[in-house]
Structure formats: C-alpha cells, structure tokens
C-alpha positions as a printed Julia matrix, in Angstrom:
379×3 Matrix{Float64}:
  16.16   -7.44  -14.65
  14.48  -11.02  -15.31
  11.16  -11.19  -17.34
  10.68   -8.22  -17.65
  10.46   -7.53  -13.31
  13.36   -5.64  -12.07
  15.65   -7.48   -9.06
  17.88   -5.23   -7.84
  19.82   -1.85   -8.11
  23.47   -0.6    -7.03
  26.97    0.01   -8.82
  28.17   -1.98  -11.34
  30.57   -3.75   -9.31
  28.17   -4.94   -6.67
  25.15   -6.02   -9.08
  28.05   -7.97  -11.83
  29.21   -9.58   -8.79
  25.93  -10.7    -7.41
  24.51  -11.82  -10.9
  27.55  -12.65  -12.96
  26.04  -15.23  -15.16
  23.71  -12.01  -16.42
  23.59  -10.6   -19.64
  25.43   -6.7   -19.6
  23.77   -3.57  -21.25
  25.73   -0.34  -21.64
  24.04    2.74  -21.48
  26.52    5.62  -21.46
  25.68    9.34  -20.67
  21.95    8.12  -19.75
  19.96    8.97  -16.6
  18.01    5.71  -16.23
  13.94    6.94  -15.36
  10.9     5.03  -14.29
   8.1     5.51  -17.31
   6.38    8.33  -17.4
   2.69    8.11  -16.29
  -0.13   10.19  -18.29
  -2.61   10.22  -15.91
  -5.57   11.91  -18.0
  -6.1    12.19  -21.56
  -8.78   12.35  -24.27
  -7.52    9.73  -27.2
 -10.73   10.11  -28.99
 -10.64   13.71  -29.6
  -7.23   13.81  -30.8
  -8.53   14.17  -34.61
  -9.51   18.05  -33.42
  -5.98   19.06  -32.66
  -6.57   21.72  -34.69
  -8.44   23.51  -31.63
  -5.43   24.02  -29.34
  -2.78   24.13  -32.57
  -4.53   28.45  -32.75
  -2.83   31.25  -31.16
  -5.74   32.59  -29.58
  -7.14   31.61  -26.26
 -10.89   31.17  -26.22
 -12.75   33.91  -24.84
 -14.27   31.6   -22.05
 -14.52   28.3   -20.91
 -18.09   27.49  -22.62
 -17.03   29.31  -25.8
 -14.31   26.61  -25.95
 -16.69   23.73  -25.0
 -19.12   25.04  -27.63
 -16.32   25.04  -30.52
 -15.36   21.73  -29.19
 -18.97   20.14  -29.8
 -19.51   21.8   -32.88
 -16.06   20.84  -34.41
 -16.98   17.16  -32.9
 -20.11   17.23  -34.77
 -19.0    18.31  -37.87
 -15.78   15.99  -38.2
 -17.4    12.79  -36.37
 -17.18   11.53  -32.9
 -16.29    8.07  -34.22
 -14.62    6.86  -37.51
 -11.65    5.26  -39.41
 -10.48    8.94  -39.01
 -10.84    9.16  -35.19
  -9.54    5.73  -34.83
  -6.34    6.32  -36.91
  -5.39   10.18  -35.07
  -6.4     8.43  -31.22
  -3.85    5.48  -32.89
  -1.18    7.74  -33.78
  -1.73    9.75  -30.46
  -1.19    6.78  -28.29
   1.83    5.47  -30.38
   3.52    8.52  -29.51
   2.88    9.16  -26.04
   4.84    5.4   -25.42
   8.0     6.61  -28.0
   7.72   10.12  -25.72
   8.38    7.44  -22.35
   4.8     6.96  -20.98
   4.41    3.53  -20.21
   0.75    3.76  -18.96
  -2.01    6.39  -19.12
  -5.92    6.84  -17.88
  -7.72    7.72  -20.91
 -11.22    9.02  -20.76
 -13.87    8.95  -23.38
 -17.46    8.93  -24.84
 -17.2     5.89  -27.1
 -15.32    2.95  -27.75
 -12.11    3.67  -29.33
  -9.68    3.48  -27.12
 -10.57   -0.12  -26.68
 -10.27   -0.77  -30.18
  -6.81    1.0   -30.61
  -5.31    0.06  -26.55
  -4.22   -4.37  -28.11
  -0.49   -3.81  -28.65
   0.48   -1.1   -26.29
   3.66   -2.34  -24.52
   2.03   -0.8   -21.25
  -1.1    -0.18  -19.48
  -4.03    1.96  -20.56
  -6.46    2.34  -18.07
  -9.84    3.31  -20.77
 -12.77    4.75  -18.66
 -16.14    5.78  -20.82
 -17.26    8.66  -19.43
 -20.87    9.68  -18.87
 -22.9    12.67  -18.5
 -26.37   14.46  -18.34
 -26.86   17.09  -15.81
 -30.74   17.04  -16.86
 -32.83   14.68  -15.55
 -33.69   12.9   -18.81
 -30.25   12.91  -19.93
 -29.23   11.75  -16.2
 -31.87    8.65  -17.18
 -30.76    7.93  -20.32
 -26.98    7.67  -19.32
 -27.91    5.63  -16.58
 -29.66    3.12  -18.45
 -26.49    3.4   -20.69
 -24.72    2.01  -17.86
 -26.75   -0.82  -16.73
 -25.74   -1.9   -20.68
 -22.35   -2.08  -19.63
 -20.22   -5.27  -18.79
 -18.71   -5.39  -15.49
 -15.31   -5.26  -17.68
 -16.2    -1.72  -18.95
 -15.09    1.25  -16.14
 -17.39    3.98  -16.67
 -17.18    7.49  -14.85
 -18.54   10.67  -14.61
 -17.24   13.96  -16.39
 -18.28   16.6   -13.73
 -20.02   18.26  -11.24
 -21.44   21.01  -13.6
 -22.42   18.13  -16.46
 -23.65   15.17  -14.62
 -26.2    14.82  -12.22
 -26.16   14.08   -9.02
 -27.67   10.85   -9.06
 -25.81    9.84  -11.91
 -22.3    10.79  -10.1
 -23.31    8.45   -7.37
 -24.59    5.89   -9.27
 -21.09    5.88  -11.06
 -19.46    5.81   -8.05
 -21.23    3.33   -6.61
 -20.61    0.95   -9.65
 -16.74    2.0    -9.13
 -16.75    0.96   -5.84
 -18.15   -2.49   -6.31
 -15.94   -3.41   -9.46
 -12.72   -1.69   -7.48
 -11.59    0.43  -10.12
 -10.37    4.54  -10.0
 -13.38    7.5   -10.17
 -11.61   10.12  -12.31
 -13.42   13.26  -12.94
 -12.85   16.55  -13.61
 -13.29   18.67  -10.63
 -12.7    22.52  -10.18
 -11.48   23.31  -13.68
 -12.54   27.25  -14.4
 -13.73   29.31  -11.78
 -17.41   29.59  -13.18
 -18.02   26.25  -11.99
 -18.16   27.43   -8.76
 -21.48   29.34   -9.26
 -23.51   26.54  -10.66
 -22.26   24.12   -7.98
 -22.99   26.75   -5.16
 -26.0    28.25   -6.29
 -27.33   26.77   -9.43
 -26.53   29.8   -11.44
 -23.8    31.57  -14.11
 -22.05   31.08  -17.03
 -22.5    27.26  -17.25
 -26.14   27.6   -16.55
 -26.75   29.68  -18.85
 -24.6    27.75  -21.18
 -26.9    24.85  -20.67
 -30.14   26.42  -20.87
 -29.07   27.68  -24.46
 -28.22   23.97  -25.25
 -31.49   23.12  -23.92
 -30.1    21.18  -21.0
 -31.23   22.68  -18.56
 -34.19   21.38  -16.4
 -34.27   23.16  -13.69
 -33.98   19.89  -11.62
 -29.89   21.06  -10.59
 -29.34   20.81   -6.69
 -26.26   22.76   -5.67
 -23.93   22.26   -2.52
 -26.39   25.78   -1.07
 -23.04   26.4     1.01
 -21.54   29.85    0.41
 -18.19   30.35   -1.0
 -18.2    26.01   -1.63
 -16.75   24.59   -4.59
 -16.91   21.11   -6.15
 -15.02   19.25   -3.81
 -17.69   20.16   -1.14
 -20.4    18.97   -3.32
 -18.76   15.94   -4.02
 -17.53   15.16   -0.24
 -22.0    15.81   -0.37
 -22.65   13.38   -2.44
 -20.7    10.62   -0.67
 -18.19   10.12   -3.54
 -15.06   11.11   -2.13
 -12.09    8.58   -1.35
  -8.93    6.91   -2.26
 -10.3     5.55   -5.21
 -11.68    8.73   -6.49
  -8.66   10.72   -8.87
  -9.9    14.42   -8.69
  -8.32   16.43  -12.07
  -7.68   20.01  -12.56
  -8.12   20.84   -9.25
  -7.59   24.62  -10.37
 -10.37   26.85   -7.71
  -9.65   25.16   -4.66
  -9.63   27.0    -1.49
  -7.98   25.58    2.19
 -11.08   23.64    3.22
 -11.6    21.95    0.18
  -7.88   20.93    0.37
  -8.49   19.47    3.8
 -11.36   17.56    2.81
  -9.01   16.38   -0.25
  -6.28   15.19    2.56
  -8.57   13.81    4.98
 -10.48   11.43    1.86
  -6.97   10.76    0.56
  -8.36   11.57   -2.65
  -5.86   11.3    -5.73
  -5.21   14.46   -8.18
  -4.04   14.99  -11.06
  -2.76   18.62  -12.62
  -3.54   19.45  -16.34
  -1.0    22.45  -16.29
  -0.54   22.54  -20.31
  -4.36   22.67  -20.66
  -4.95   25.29  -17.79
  -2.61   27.55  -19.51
  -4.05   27.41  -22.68
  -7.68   27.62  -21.67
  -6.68   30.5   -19.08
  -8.13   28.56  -16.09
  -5.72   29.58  -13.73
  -3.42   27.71  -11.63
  -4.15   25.24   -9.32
  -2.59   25.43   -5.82
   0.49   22.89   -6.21
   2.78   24.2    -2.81
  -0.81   23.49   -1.08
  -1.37   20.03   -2.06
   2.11   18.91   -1.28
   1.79   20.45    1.95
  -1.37   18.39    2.73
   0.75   15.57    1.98
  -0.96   15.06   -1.37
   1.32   14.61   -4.48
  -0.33   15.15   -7.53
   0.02   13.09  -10.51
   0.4    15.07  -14.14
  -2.01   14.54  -17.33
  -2.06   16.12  -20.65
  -5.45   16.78  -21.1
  -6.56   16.52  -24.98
  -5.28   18.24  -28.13
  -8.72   20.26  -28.15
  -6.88   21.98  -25.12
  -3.48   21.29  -25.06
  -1.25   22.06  -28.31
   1.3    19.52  -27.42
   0.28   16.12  -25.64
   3.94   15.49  -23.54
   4.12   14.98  -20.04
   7.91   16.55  -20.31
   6.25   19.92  -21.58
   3.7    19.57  -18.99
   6.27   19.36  -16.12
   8.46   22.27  -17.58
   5.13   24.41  -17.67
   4.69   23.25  -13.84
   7.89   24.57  -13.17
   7.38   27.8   -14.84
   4.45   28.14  -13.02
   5.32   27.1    -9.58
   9.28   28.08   -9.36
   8.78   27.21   -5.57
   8.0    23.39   -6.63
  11.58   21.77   -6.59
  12.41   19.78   -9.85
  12.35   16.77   -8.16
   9.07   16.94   -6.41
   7.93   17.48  -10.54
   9.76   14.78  -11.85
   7.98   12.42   -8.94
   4.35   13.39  -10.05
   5.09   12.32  -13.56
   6.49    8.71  -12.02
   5.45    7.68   -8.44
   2.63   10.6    -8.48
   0.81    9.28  -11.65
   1.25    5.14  -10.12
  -0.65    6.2    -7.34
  -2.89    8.05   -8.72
  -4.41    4.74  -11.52
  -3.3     2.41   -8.48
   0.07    1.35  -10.25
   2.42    1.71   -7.76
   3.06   -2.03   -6.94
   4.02   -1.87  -10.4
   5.35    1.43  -11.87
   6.35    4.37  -10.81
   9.67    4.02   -9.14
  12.85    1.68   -9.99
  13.44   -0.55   -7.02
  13.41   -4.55   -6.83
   9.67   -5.61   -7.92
   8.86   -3.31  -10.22
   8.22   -3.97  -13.46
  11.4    -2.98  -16.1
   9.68    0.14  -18.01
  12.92    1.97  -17.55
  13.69    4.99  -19.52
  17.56    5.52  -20.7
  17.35    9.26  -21.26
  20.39   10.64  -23.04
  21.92   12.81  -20.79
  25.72   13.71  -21.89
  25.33   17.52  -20.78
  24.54   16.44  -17.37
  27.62   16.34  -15.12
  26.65   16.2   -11.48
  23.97   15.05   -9.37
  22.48   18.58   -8.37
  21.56   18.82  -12.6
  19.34   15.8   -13.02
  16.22   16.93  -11.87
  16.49   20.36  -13.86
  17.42   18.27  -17.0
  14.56   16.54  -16.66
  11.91   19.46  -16.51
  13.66   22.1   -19.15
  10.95   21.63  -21.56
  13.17   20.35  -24.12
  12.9    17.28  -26.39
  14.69   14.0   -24.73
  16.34   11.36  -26.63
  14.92    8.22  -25.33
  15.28    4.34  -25.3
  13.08    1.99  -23.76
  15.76   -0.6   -21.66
C-alpha cells in the first residue's frame, strides 16, 4: 500500500521481494477484509433508539410509522440532541468496519456531523408528499437546493408521482444514486395497485390524503411496476427492501440493472417478511446490505445484519453474504472503482479481523457471518 491506494497482493515472499525497500506490518491470526459498506441508514433518527430497543413488534406497519412521528415530534427532529446520538451513531458504524455508508434524511444533520469521517458518506435529503400540496411544497423545497445537495424520494406510497420524477430527473442530471424504499410491507401493494388499504387509510386519518393518488391500475403489480411507469428505473436508481416482489418485477429489476439493497435486521423486527434473496442472485443481481435506523432495527451492524441473512436464507452461501456487505454495497453507491474488494487500485480501507479460531480456508466465510462481535483494526 502507498498513500493510502493499495498496489498489489500475493504471499509474503513474492510482495517483500518485489517492494523490499517497504515498510512491514504484522498482522497475525487476522483475515484481512475490504470495509464494510452500509448501504442505507437513517443517522438522524438515531436519538429514538428507544423504538426498536422494545420486545414487542408493532402491530402493523403504520402503527410503527405513527409511533415513529409522534416520538419524532415529541423529542425533536433536529437539535444538539439529534446531532450528538446521529454523531455517536456514525462514530461507531466506522470502529464496527464500515468505511462508507448512504445515509438518508429529512434535514441537515448528517452534513453537519459527516467532516472527519475517515470514509465516505454518501448524505441524500429525502423528500415526500403524496398529496398534491405537499407534492408542491417539497418540490419548491427542491428548486432551494444547491446542485451539491442529492435529494431523493422516500416511496411510492409517500411521494407523488410527479415529485418521484422530478427527483429523478434532478438525479439524473447531477449523476448521483436514486435510493428509495421500494416494496417494504405487503400493504403497499394495495395503494400502489389500486389506490386503496391500510396506507390509505393511514393517510386520510393524517389528513394526507387528496384523492389526487394515481396507481399502477395493473392487477397483482407492485412498486417496481409503478416505478418502471413512471420512467425512473435504471442503474442509478438503488431500490431498498425489496421485500413483496414477485418474478416479473424481478425481471424488470434485471433488465433496468437496478441496484438493491436488503434491510434484513429491520424486516425482521417490523415483521415485513423476507425479501426473495436466491431470486435476485439468480437474476444476476447482488444485493448490497443496510441497517435501516434504530427506530427499526435494535442493533445498527452490518455483521448482525449478514448473520440474520443467513438465518434467513440458509440456501445463500456465506460468501455470496459476505460479498453484499463489500463488493455488493460499492456497487450499489457507485464505489466500486474504489471500495469494495482488495485488489491493486483500490483504496487501503482494509479490515484486520482477528481471526485465531479460524484454521482453514472452508471457515472464513462462516466466521464472518456468525453474528458475533469481531475484534477489528483498521490497517
């Protein structure tokens, strides 16, 4: 490694030969890992941890997003308290071996907290309004916005349509990743179909609800149809969740080469389901892994959320795990020239992961998903 750009790999012998004027560091017992990539989080709601610290799931998916506003109402959306959990949040996920994330948010404070991280944080503010007055007033919320700021849309069953591709179509011109959540609980499915359900009803009581909704009108269609509608479907565009998706929606997925990312921790606590993993990969689409927020997820770690992946998908090999947490998560924020593997080129966020119970090649990729704390040094 030379500032900080890795220039080559192979034994010991080989690479001291070939650079013998270089500098030696021993790291015995250690599987050497690319940094993890987080490739969806909430910073600015981590002062509400309290939400997914509970035993008890929430009754449904707009219960939860209820509690959530009301909690975020009472304790502040913004603040020195805010500032200081997101702070503490983002300190940890580097000293837990991320090296960059895609966090998404409603105000401003990941950009005051992101100066100092030794990696890259990718900070998106995320609008919504499925209304068409709220759809207005976010939109002229984003003509405010400096070409410097990515912006994004939360999802189908918040945002309206013209807002989505509005979004999108900023994305597009300023060449930056469209993450939003897509397919998360299986409700969503009836609003986006046929403008009706849980979430409508949910919105009505909120007094949201205009009437002005247009959904897909295709029968047994989910989000990712109504998106591919809308135009807003590409390489660029990181779909996450992903949980109610049938074979045709997959297929769109593969032919847009759209990028996806799997919230498993927060599924399992919300009791979304599972999304179809074995699917994706056979599609030829390897997911990248987030964490969702502590409002959904007790525990924020990207080495829990693989070890729940594997619990949940014991077909999934260890290894094809382990890769959505590295490569998967680079391609998914458009990293990969960059992180996500170790070969010459890459930048040096290496992980030396203590590994002294590990005695063969065939336990590596187990090791690394177990679910169990790792002791880690940035190289």
């Amino acid at each position: 490694m030379q500032e900080g750009i890795i220039l080559d790999l192979g034994p010991f012998e080989v690479m001291q030969a070939r650079f013998s004027g270089a500098a030696v560091q021993t790291h015995p017992d250690t599987l050497l890992l690319p940094g993890l990539i987080n490739a969806h989080i909430h910073l600015e709601l981590s002062h509400l941890g309290f939400l997914a610290r509970r035993q008890q799931r929430p009754a449904t998916f707009t219960g939860w997003i209820e509690e959530m506003l009301r909690e975020r109402e009472r304790h502040g959306a913004t603040g020195s308290q805010v500032t200081a959990a997101a702070r503490e949040v983002l300190a940890r996920q580097h000293r837990d071996g991320v090296i960059a994330l895609a966090d998404i948010g409603n105000t401003d404070t990941c950009l005051e907290i992101q100066p100092g991280f030794p990696g890259v944080v990718q900070s998106y503010l995320e609008l919504l309004g499925l209304s068409r007055a709220a759809a207005e007033r976010s939109l002229a919320v984003l003509a405010g916005q400096d070409d410097s700021r990515m912006c994004t849309a939360h999802a189908p069953y918040s945002t309206h349509r013209q807002l989505i591709v509005a979004l999108k179509e900023r994305a597009r011109r300023l060449g930056h990743r469209f993450p939003i959540h897509v397919a998360e609980p299986a409700v969503e499915e009836e609003l986006v179909c046929h403008g009706r359900g849980e979430i409508a009803d949910f919105l009505r009581r909120r007094g949201f609800w205009d009437g002005s909704f247009q959904p897909a009108g295709i029968d047994n269609a989910g989000s990712v149809q109504y998106l591919d509608q809308l135009g807003v479907l590409d390489s660029d565009t990181l779909c996450v969740h992903c949980v109610h998706v049938r074979e045709e929606a997959i297929q769109i997925m593969a032919r847009q080469q759209v990028r996806i990312c799997l919230c498993p921790g927060s599924n399992r606590f919300l009791g979304v389901g599972k999304a179809p993993v074995a699917d994706f990969l056979a599609a030829g689409l390897l997911p990248a892994l987030g964490t969702d927020s502590l409002t959904s997820n007790p525990e924020v770690s990207l080495w829990r959320e693989m070890h729940i992946l594997r619990q949940d998908h014991p077909a999934i090999s260890d290894r094809n795990i382990v890769a959505m947490a590295t490569l998967g998560g680079a391609r998914a924020l458009g990293l990969e020239q960059d992180y996500g593997t170790l070969e010459p080129g890459r930048r040096a966020a290496v992980l030396a992961i203590a590994a002294g119970e590990v005695h063969d090649g065939d336990q590596v990729y187990p090791f690394l998903t177990d679910g169990r704390q790792k002791q880690i040094t940035w190289m």
